[in-house]
C-alpha positions in Angstrom: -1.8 152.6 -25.3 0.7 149.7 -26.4 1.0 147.7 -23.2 2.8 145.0 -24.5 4.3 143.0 -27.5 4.9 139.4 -27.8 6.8 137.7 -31.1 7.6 134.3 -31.8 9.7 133.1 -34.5 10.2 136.1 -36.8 13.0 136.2 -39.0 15.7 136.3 -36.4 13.6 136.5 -33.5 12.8 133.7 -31.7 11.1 134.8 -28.4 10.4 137.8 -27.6 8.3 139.7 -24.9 8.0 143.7 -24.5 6.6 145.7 -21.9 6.0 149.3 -23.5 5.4 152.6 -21.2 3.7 155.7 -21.7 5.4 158.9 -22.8 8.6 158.9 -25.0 9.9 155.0 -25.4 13.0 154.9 -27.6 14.6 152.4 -29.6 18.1 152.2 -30.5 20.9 149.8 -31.7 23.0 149.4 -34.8 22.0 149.3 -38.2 21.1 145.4 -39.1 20.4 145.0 -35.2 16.5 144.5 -36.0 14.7 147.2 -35.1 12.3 146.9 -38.4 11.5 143.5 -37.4 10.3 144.6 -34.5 8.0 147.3 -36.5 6.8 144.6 -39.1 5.8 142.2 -36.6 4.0 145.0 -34.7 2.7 146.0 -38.6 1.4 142.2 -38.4 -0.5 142.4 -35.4 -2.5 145.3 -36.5 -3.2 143.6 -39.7 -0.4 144.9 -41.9 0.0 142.4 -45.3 1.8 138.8 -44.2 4.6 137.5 -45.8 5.7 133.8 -45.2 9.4 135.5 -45.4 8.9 136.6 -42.5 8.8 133.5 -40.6 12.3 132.7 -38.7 14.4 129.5 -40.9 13.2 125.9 -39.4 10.3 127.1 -38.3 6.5 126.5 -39.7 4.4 129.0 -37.5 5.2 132.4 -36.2 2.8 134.8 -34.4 2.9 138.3 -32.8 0.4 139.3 -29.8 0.0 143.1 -29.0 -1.7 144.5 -26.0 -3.4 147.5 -25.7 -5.0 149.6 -22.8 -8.1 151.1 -24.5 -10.2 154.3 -22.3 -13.5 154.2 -22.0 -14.3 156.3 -24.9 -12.6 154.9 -27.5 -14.1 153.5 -30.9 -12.4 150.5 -30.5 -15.1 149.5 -28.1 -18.0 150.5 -30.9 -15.7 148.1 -33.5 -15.9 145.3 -30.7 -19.9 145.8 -30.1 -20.4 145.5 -33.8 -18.5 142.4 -34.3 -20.1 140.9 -31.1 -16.3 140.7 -29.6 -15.9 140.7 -25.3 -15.2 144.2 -24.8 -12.9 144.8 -22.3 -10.4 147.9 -21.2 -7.6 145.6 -22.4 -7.8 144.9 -26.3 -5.2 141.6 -27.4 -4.6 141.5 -30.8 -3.1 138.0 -31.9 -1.8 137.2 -35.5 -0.4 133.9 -36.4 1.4 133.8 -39.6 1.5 129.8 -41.4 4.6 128.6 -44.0 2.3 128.9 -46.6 1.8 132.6 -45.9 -2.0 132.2 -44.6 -2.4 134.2 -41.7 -5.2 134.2 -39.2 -6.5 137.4 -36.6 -8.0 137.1 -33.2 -8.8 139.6 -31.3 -9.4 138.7 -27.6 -8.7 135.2 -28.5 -11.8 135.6 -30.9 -11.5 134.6 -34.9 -11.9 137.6 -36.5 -11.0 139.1 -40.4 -8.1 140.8 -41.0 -10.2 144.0 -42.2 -11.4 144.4 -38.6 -7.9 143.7 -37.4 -6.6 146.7 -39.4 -9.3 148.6 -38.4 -9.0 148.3 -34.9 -5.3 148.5 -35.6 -5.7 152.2 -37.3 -7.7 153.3 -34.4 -4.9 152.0 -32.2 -1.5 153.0 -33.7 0.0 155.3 -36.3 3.2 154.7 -37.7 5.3 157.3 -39.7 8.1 157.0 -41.7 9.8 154.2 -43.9 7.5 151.1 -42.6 4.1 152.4 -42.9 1.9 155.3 -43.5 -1.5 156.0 -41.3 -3.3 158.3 -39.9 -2.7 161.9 -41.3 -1.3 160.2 -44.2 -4.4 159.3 -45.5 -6.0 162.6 -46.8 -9.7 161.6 -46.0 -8.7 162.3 -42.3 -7.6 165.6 -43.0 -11.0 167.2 -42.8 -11.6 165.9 -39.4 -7.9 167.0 -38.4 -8.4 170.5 -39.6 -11.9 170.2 -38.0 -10.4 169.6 -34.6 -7.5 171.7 -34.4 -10.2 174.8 -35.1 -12.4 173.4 -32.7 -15.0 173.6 -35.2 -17.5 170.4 -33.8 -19.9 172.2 -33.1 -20.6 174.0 -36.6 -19.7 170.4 -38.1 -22.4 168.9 -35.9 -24.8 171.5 -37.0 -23.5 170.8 -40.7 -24.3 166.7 -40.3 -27.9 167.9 -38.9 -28.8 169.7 -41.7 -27.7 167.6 -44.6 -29.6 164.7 -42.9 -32.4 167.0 -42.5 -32.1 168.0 -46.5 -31.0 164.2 -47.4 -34.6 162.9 -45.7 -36.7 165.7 -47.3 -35.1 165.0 -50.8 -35.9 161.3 -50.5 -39.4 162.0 -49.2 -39.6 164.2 -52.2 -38.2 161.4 -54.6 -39.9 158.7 -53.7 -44.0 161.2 -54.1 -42.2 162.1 -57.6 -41.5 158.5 -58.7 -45.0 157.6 -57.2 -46.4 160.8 -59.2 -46.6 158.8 -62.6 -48.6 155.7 -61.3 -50.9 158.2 -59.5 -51.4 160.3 -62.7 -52.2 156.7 -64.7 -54.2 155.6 -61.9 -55.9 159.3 -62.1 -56.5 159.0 -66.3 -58.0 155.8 -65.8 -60.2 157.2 -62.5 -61.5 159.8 -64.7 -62.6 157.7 -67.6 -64.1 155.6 -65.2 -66.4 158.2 -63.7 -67.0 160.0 -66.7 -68.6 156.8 -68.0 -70.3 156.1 -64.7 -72.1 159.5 -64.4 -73.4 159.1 -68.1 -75.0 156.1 -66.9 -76.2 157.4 -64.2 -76.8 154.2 -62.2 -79.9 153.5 -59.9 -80.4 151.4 -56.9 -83.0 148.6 -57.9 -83.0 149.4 -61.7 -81.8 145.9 -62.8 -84.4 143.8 -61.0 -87.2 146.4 -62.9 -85.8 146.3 -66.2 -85.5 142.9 -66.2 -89.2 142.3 -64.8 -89.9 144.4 -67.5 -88.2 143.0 -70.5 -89.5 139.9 -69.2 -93.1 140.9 -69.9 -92.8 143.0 -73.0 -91.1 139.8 -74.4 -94.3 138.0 -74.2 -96.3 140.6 -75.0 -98.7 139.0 -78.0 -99.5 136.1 -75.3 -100.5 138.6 -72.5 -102.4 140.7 -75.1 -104.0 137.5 -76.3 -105.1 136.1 -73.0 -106.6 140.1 -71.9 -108.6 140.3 -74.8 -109.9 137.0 -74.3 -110.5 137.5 -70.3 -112.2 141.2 -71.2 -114.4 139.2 -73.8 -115.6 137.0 -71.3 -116.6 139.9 -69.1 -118.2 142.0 -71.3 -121.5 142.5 -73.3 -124.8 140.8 -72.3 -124.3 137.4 -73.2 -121.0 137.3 -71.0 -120.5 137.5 -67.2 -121.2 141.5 -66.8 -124.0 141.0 -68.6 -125.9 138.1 -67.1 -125.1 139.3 -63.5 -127.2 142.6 -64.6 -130.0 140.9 -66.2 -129.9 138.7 -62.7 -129.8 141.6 -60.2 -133.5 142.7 -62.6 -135.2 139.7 -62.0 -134.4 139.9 -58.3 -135.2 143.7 -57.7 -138.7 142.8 -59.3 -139.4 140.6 -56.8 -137.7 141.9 -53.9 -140.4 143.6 -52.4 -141.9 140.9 -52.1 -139.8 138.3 -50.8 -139.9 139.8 -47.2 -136.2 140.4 -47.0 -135.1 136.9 -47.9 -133.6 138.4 -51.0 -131.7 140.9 -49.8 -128.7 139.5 -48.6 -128.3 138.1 -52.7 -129.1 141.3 -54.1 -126.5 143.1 -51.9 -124.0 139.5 -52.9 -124.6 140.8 -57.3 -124.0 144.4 -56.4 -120.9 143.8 -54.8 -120.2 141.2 -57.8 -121.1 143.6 -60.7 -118.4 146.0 -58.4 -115.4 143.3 -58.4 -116.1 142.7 -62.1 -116.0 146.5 -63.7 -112.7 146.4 -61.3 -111.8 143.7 -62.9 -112.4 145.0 -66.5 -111.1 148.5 -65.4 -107.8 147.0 -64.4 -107.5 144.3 -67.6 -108.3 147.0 -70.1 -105.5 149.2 -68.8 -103.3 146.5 -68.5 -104.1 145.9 -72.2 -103.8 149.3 -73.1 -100.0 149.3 -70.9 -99.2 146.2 -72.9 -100.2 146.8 -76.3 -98.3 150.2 -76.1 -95.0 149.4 -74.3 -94.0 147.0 -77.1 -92.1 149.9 -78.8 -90.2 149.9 -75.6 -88.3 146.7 -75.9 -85.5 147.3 -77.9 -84.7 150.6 -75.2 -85.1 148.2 -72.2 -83.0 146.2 -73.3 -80.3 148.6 -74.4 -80.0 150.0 -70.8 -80.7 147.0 -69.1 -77.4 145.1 -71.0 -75.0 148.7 -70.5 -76.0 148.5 -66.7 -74.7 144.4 -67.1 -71.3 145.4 -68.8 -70.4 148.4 -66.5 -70.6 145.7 -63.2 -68.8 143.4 -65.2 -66.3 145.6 -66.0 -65.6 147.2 -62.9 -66.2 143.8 -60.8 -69.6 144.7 -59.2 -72.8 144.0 -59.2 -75.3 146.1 -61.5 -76.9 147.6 -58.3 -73.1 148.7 -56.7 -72.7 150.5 -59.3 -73.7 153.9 -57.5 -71.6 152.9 -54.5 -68.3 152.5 -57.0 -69.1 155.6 -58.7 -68.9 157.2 -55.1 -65.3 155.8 -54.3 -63.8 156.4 -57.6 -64.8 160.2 -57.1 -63.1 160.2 -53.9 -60.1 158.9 -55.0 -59.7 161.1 -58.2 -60.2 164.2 -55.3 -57.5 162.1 -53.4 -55.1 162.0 -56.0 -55.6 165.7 -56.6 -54.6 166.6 -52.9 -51.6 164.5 -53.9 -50.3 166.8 -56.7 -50.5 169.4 -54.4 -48.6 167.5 -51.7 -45.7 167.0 -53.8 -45.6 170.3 -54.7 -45.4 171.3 -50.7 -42.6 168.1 -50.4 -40.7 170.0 -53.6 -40.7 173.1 -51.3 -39.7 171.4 -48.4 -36.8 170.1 -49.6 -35.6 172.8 -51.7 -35.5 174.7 -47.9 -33.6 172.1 -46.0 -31.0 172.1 -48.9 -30.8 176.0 -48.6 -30.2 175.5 -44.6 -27.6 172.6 -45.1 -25.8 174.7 -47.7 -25.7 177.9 -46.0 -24.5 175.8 -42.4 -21.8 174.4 -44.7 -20.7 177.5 -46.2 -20.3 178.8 -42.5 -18.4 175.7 -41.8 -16.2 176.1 -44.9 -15.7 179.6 -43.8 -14.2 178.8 -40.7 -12.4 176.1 -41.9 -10.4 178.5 -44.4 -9.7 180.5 -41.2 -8.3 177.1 -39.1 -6.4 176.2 -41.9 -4.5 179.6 -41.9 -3.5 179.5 -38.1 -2.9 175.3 -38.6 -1.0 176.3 -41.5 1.4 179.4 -39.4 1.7 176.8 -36.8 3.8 173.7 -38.9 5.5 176.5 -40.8 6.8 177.3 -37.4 8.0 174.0 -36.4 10.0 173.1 -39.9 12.6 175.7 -39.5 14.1 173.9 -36.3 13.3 170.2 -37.9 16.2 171.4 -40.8 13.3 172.5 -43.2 13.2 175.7 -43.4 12.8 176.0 -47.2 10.3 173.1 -47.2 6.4 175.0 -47.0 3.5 173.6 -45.5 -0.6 174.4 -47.0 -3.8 173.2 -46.3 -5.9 173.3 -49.5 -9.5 173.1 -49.0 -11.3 173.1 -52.7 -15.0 172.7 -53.1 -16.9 169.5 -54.4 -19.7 168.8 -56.6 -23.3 168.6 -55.0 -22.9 164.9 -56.3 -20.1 164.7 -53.6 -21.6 166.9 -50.8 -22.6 165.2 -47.4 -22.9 165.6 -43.7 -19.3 166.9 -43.7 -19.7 169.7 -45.5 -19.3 170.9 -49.1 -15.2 170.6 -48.9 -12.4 168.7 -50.0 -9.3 169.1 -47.1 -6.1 168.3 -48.0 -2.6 168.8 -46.6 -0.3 169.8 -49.1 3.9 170.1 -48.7 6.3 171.7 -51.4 9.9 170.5 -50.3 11.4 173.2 -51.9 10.9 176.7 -52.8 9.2 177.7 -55.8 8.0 173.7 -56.1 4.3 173.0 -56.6 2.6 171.2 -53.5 1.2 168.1 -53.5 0.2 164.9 -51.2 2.5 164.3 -48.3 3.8 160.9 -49.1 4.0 161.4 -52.8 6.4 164.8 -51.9 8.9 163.9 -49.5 11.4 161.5 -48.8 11.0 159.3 -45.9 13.1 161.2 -43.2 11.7 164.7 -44.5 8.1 163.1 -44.2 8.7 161.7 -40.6 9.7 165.3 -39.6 6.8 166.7 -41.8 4.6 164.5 -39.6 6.4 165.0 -36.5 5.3 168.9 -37.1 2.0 167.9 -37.9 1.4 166.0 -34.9 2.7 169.0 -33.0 0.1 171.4 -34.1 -2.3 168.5 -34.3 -1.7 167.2 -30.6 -5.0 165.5 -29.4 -6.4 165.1 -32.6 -7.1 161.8 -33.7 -8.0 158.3 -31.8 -4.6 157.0 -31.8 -3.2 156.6 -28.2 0.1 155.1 -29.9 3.0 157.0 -32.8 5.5 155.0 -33.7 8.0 157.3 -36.0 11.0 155.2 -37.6 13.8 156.9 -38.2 12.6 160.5 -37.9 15.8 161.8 -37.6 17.5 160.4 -40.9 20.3 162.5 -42.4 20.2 164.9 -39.4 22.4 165.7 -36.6 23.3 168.9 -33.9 20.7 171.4 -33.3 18.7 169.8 -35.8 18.2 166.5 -33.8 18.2 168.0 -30.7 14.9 169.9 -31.7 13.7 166.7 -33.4 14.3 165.2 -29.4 12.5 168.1 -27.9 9.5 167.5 -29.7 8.9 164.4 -29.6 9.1 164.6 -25.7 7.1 167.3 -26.0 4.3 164.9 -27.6 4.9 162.4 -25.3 3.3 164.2 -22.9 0.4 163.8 -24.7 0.5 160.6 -26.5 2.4 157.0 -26.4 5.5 157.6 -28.7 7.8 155.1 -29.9 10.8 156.3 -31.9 13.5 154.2 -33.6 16.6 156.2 -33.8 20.4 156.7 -34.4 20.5 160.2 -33.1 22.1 160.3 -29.4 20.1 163.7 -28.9 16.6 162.1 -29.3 17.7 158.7 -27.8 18.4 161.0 -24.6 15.2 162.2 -24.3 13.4 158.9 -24.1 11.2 158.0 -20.6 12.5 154.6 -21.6 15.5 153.3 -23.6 15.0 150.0 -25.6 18.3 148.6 -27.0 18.3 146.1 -30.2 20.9 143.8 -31.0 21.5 141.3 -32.9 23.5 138.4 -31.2 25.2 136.0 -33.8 27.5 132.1 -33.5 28.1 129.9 -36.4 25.1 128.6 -36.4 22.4 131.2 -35.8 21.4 134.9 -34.7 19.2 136.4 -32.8 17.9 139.1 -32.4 17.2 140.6 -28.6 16.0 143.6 -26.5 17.3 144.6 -23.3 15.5 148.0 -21.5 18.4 150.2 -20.6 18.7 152.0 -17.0 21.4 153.9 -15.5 24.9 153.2 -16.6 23.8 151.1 -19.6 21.9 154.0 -20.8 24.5 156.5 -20.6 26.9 153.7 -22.6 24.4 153.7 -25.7 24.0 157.7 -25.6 27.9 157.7 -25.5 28.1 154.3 -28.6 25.5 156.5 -30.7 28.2 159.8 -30.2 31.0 158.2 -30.6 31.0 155.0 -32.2 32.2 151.4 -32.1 35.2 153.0 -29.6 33.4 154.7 -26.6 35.7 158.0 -25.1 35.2 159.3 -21.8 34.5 162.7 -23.8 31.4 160.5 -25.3 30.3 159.2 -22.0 30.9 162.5 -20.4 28.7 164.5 -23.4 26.0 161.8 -23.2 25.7 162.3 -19.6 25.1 166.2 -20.6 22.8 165.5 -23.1 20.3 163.3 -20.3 20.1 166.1 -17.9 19.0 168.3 -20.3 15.9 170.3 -19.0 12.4 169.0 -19.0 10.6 169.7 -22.1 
């Protein structure tokens, strides 16, 4: 709620401080008195555009303070939190406006932009008529109007679940899909990989005897060489074989008769003749080994140099080969369980979008049905407001699935046709400023309660009426003062009589300067301005006599 309103030096204002009430506040005074100053320095503290002409003659500075009295639900306190502003029940909101047209916000005596200014300004106030258009005149807060006057939440909540239910499947989804390309590369080259491996066929230890192998059947001719020779040396009976049997003879002959003492030799050349047909044995199948591997060479080598290149190429050594072979295997099954993933991610969120559209097809349903009872209800209230041929619609028209969120599938709109047999179309584009303040005014009627607002401000809402007419424009807006903080400007002595509190404008003038000033009306003084506003410049005792009937009219 507006608790207060302080200007300095604004075009013919040069102090001014207002204390504002709850329930119906009205202004009054004569035309050129100043009542829109008043409304565009309240439009500047709640960030409205600044304009240097606004600053009073002589002056270089002027500056506007409004104070509000936030509850303890509001979103102005989530707007502070976010901007790491002192949150308090009482919100100041400061604007000081420089010759050179630069302005600068506070909020709680805090430097802050003027986008959160008008932020916390919308969520504050809502002005209709000539000055400025908020609230309901901005058609994305139709949805949520319509939304509360069915007292459909709880379907819209349900709505919001399950499109961010759909929205986090889709981009699970998304993101395995984009990945799905790599992983399919990644996959081609996995399976060239271990289609080469498992031709190879690699084996732990089969480097080290290759090469030990190669190694020898490169020197084959020397080892050849030096066997033949060695055998030769061992063999026949003029070589080492030979002469050890020829000894062992001469010894047996004489054995016998050595007593013994020639035993231990004998037993010495048997073992020796042993060791050296061991010995030939094992040279001449070595030879035999050698001599025949030699064809051998050119194989060795082939498989010993495709076992080098496959570690090289994959980044291993010859005898990690198998182990490699292992993980790419795994990995290729991997990716395979990965396919099928996607697949289950695919159905996933193909489901959460069937839930989310068939929650917002309910909640579009009962939207159509809200909007036929929101709509009965204005068409009700126009007659009385002098606009009985004027017709009231709420158009809800579906969007693309480009457009669709947790809101729902829907486009709301309030619509107005002014006259009958006249297409509808946008409220502000449609009607003239008094019809649109009374448009609203019925509005706000059917649509008490909804919205964050705590203060309406409607200027002038009863232009170009009078009588009956302006009495029901009066009844209302007390009636929404029960509800809400209104401030009306007004020339009609039926609403001016229904005000909680009376403000009076005027504009004081001498030959060099005016003013402009605000005196709250009580008593006598407020049954004088009832009487001025019925009768004119000359006040009758028939005028103070009617506006005295007109203030004890009954309650709303």
């Amino acid at each position: 709620m507006l608790t207060g309103l302080t200007v300095t030096n604004i075009v013919l204002i040069e102090r001014l401080d207002l204390a504002f009430a709850s329930g119906l506040s009205v202004l009054t005074g004569e035309t050129g008195a100043g009542k829109s100053i008043l409304l565009d320095a309240l439009g500047l503290s709640i960030g409205a555009r600044a304009d240097a002409g606004l600053i009073r003659s002589g002056q270089d500075q002027a500056s506007v303070t409004a104070t509000f009295e936030i509850p303890p639900a509001h979103p102005a306190h989530a707007l502070l939190g976010e901007s790491d502003i002192e949150d308090e029940d009482i919100l100041v909101l400061r604007r000081t406006l420089g010759a050179d047209g630069r302005s600068r916000a506070y909020v709680n005596d805090q430097p802050v932009s003027i986008g959160l200014m008008r932020r916390l300004g919308e969520s504050l106030l809502e002005v209709h008529g000539q000055f400025d258009d908020r609230g309901l005149m901005d058609r994305r807060t139709h949805r949520e109007a319509l939304d509360t006057f069915g007292a459909l939440g709880s379907q819209a909540e349900k709505t919001a679940v399950a499109y961010r239910t759909w929205r986090a499947a889709a981009a699970a989804y998304e993101s395995a899909v984009e990945n799905a390309a790599a992983l399919q590369a990644e996959a081609d080259e996995l399976q060239v990989a271990v289609e080469e491996l498992r031709a190879l066929a690699p084996q732990s230890g089969e480097e080290s005897a290759l090469a030990e192998k190669r190694t020898m059947l490169m020197n084959v001719e020397q080892l050849v060489e030096a066997l033949d020779g060695a055998i030769s040396e061992l063999e026949g009976e003029e070589m080492a074989s030979g002469r050890l049997r020829n000894a062992q003879r001469f010894l047996e002959r004489v054995g016998s008769k050595a007593g013994g003492r020639l035993d231990a030799a004998l037993a010495a050349a048997e073992r020796a003749q042993v060791e050296i047909e061991e010995c030939l044995h094992e040279l001449q199948a070595a030879a035999a080994d050698i001599e025949g591997g030699g064809a051998e060479l050119p194989a060795i080598e082939d498989r010993l140099f495709a076992l080098r290149d496959a570690a090289r190429k994959y980044g291993v050594t010859v005898d990690a080969l198998p182990d490699r072979l292992e993980r790419y295997e795994k990995r290729l099954d991997g990716i395979s369980d990965g396919e099928s993933m996607v697949a289950g991610l695919r159905a996933e969120m193909e489901g959460a979008r069937a839930g989310y559209l068939d929650n917002a097809e309910k909640l579009s349903a009962a939207r159509r049905e809200a909007a036929n009872k929101l709509d009965a209800v204005v068409a009700a209230e126009l007659p009385p407001l002098r606009m009985e041929k004027a017709s009231f619609s709420t158009s809800i028209g579906k969007v693309e699935e480009a457009d669709w969120s947790e809101h729902g599938i829907d486009r709301v709109e309030f619509l107005i046709a002014t006259n009958p047999g006249a297409a509808p179309g946008p409220l502000g584009k449609i009607a003239s400023g008094g019809e649109l303040s009374r448009f609203m005014l019925a509005l706000k009627i059917a649509l008490v309660g909804v919205g964050t607002a705590e203060t309406l401000i409607f200027d002038e809402v009863d232009s170009g009426v009078g009588g009956a007419t302006a009495a029901a424009v009066g009844e209302r807006l007390e009636r929404l003062g029960a509800h809400k903080q209104i401030l009306v400007v007004t020339h009609s002595p039926q609403v001016a009589a229904r005000g909680d509190d009376h403000l009076k404008v005027e504009k004081q003038s001498n030959s060099a300067s005016a003013a402009t000033i605000v005196s709250r009306l009580m008593g006598e003084d407020r049954r004088e301005e009832v009487a001025r506003m019925l009768s004119g410049e000359s006040v009758t005792d028939e005028a103070r006599s009617a506006a005295e009937q007109l203030m004890k009219r009954e309650p709303a």
